[in-house]
C-alpha positions as CSV (number, residue, x, y, z in Angstrom):
1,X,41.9,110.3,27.0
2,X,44.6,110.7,29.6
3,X,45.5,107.3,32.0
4,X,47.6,106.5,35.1
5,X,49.5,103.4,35.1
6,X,48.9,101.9,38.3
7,X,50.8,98.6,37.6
8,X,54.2,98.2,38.1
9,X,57.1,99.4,36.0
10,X,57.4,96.8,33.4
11,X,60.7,97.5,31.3
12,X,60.9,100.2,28.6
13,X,57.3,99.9,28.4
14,X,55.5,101.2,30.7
15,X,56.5,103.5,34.3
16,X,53.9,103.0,37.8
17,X,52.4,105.9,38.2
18,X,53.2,107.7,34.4
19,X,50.2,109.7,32.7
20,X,49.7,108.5,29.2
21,X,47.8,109.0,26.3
22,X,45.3,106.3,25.5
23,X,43.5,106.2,22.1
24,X,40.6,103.9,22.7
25,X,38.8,101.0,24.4
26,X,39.0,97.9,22.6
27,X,36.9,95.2,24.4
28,X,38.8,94.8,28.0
29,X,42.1,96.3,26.9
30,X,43.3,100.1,26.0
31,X,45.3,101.0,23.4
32,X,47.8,103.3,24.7
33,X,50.9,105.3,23.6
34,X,53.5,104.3,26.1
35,X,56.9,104.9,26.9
36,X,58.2,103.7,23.2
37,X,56.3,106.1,21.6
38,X,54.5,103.4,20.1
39,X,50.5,102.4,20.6
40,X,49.7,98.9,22.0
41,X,46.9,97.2,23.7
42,X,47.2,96.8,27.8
43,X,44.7,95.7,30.5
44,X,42.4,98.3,31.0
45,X,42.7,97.5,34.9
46,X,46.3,98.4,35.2
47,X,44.7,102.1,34.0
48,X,43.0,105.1,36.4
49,X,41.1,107.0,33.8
50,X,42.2,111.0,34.5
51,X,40.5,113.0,31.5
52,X,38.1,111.7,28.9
């Protein structure tokens, strides 16, 4: 599935406003691909959902 960050830049890690890849729900976080390349789990409500 395809999420907007709607949070704030936060380092290397993560760009406001960046489409990214997100593998799956787990409980009230996502597990998303983000800038590193790597897959790690964020707050689901920092996320717009674009395409399931």
């Amino acid at each position: 599935m395809e999420v907007r960050y709607l949070g704030n830049t936060e380092g290397i890690s993560l760009t406001k406003n960046k489409i990214y890849e997100a593998l799956d729900y787990e409980e009230v976080f996502l597990r998303v691909i983000d800038d590193t390349g790597e897959d790690y789990l964020y707050d689901s409500e920092k996320f717009q959902v674009i395409e399931e």
